[in-house]
Biotite code that builds the C-alpha atoms (Angstrom):
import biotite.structure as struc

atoms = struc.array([
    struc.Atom([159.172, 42.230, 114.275], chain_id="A", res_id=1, res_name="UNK", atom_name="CA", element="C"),
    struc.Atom([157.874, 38.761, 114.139], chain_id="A", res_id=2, res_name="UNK", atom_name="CA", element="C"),
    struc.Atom([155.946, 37.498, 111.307], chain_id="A", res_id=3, res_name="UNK", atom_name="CA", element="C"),
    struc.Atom([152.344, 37.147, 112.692], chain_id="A", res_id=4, res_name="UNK", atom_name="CA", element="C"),
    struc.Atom([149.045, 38.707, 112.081], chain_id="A", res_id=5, res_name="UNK", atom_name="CA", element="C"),
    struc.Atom([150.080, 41.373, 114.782], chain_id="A", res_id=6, res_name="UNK", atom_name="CA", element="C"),
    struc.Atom([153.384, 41.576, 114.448], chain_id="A", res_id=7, res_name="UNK", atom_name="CA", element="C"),
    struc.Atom([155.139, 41.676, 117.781], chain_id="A", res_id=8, res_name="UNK", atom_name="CA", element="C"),
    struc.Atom([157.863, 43.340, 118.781], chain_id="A", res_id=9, res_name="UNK", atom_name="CA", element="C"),
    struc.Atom([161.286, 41.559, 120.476], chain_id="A", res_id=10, res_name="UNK", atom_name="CA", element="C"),
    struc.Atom([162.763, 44.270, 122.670], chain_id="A", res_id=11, res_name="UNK", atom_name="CA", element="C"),
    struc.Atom([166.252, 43.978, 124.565], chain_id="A", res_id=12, res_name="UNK", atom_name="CA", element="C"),
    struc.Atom([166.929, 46.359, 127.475], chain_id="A", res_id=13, res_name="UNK", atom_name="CA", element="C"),
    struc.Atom([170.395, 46.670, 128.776], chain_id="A", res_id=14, res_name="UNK", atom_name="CA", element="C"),
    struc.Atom([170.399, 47.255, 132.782], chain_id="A", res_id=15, res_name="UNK", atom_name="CA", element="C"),
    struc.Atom([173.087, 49.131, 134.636], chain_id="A", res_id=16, res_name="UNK", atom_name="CA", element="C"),
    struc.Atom([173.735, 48.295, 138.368], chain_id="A", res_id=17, res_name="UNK", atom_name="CA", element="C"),
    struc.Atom([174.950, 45.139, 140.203], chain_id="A", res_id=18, res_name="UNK", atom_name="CA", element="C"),
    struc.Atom([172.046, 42.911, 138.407], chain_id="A", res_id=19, res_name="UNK", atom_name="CA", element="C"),
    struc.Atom([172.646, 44.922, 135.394], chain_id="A", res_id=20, res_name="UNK", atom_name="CA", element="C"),
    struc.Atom([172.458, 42.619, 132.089], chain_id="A", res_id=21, res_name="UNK", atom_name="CA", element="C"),
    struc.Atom([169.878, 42.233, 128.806], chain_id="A", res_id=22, res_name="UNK", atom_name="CA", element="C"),
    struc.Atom([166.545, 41.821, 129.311], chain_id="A", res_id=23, res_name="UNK", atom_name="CA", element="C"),
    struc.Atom([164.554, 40.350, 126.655], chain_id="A", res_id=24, res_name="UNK", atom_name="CA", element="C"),
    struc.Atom([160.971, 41.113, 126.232], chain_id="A", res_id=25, res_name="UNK", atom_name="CA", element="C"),
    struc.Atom([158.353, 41.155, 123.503], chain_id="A", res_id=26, res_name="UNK", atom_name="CA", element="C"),
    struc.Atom([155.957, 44.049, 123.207], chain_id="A", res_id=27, res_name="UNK", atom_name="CA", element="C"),
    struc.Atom([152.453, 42.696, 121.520], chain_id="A", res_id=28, res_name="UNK", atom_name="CA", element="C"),
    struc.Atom([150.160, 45.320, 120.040], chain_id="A", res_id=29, res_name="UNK", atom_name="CA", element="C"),
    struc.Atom([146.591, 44.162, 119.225], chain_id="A", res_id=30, res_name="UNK", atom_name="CA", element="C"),
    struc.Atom([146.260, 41.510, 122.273], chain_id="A", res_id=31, res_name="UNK", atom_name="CA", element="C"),
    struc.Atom([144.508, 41.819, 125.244], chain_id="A", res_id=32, res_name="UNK", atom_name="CA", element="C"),
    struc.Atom([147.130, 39.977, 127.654], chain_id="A", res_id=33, res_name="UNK", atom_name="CA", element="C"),
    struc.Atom([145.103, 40.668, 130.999], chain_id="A", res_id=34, res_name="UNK", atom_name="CA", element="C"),
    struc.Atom([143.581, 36.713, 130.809], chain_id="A", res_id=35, res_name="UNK", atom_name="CA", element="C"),
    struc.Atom([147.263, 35.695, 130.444], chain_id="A", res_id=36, res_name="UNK", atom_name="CA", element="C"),
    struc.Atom([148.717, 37.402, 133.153], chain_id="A", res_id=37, res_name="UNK", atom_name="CA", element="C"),
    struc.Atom([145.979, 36.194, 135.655], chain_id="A", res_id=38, res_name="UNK", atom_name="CA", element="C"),
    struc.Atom([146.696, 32.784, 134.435], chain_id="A", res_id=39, res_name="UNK", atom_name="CA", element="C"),
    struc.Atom([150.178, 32.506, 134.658], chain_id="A", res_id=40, res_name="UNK", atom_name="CA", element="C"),
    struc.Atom([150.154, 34.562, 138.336], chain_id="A", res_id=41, res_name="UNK", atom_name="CA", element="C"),
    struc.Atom([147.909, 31.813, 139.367], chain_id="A", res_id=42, res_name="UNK", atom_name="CA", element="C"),
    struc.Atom([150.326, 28.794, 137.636], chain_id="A", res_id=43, res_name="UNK", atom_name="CA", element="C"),
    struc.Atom([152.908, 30.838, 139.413], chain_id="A", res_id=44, res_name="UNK", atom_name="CA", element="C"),
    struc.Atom([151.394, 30.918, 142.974], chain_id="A", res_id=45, res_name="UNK", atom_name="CA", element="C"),
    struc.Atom([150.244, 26.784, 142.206], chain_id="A", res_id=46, res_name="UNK", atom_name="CA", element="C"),
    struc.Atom([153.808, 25.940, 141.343], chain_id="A", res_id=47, res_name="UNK", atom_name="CA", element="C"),
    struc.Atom([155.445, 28.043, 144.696], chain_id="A", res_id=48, res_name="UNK", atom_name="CA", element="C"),
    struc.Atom([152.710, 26.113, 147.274], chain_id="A", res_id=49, res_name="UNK", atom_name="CA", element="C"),
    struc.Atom([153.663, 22.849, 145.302], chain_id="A", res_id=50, res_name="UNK", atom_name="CA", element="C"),
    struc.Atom([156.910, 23.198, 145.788], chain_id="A", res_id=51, res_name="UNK", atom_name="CA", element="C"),
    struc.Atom([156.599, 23.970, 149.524], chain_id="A", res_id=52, res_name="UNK", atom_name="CA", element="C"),
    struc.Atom([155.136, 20.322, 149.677], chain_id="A", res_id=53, res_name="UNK", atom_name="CA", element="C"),
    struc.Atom([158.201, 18.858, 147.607], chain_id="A", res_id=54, res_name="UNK", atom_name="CA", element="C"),
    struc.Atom([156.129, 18.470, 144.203], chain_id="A", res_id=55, res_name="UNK", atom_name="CA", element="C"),
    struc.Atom([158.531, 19.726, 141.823], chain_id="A", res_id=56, res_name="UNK", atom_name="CA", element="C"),
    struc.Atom([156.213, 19.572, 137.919], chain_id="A", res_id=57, res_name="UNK", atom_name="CA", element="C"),
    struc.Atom([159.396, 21.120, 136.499], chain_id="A", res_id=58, res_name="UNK", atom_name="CA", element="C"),
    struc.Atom([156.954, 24.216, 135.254], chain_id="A", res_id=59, res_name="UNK", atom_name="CA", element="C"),
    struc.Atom([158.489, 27.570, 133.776], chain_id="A", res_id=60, res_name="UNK", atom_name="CA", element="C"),
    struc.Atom([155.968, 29.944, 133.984], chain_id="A", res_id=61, res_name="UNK", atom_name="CA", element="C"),
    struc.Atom([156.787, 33.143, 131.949], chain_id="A", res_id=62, res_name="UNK", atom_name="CA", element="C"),
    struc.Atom([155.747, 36.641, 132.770], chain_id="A", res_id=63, res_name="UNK", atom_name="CA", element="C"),
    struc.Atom([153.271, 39.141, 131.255], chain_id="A", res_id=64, res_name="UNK", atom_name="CA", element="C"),
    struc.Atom([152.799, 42.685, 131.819], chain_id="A", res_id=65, res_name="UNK", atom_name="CA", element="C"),
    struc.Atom([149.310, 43.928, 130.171], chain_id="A", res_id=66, res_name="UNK", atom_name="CA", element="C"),
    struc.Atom([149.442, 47.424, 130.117], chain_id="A", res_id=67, res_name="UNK", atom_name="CA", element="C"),
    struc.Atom([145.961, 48.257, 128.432], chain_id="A", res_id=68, res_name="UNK", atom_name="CA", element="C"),
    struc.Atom([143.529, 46.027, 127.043], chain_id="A", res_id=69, res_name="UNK", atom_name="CA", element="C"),
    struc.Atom([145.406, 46.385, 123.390], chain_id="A", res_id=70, res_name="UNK", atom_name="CA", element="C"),
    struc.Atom([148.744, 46.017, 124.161], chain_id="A", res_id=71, res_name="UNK", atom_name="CA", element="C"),
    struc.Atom([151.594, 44.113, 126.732], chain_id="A", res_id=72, res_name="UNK", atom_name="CA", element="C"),
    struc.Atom([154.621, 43.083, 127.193], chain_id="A", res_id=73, res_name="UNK", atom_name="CA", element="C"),
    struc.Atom([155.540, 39.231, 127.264], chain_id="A", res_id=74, res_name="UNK", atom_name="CA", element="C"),
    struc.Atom([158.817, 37.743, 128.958], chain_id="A", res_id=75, res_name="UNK", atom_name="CA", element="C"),
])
């Protein structure tokens, strides 16, 4: 648990297979993540198109997952 005023959770998931490593993720309880995922899908989709026309802004979008309107998970 982090020390915030709603205490997320850091999660590590260990994947079997030929990608298989740990996967890091924090689990937020209390947060409605949906704005955040829209946003960073969009930065996301900006950054890919840029890209395509060899403007590189060095951006590392992260990913969220909101899986209700109280609670998500955040790469």
């Amino acid at each position: 648990l982090f020390k915030s005023a709603l205490m997320p959770c850091r999660l590590s998931f260990l994947a079997e297979g030929a990608e298989g490593g740990e996967y890091v993720a924090i689990f937020k309880h209390g947060d409605d993540l949906r704005q955040d995922q829209l946003i960073l899908q969009t930065i996301t989709l900006m950054d890919k198109l840029l890209r395509k026309e060899n403007l590189d802004l060095k951006l590392t979008p992260y990913c969220v997952l909101a899986t209700s309107t109280k609670h998500g998970f955040v790469q």
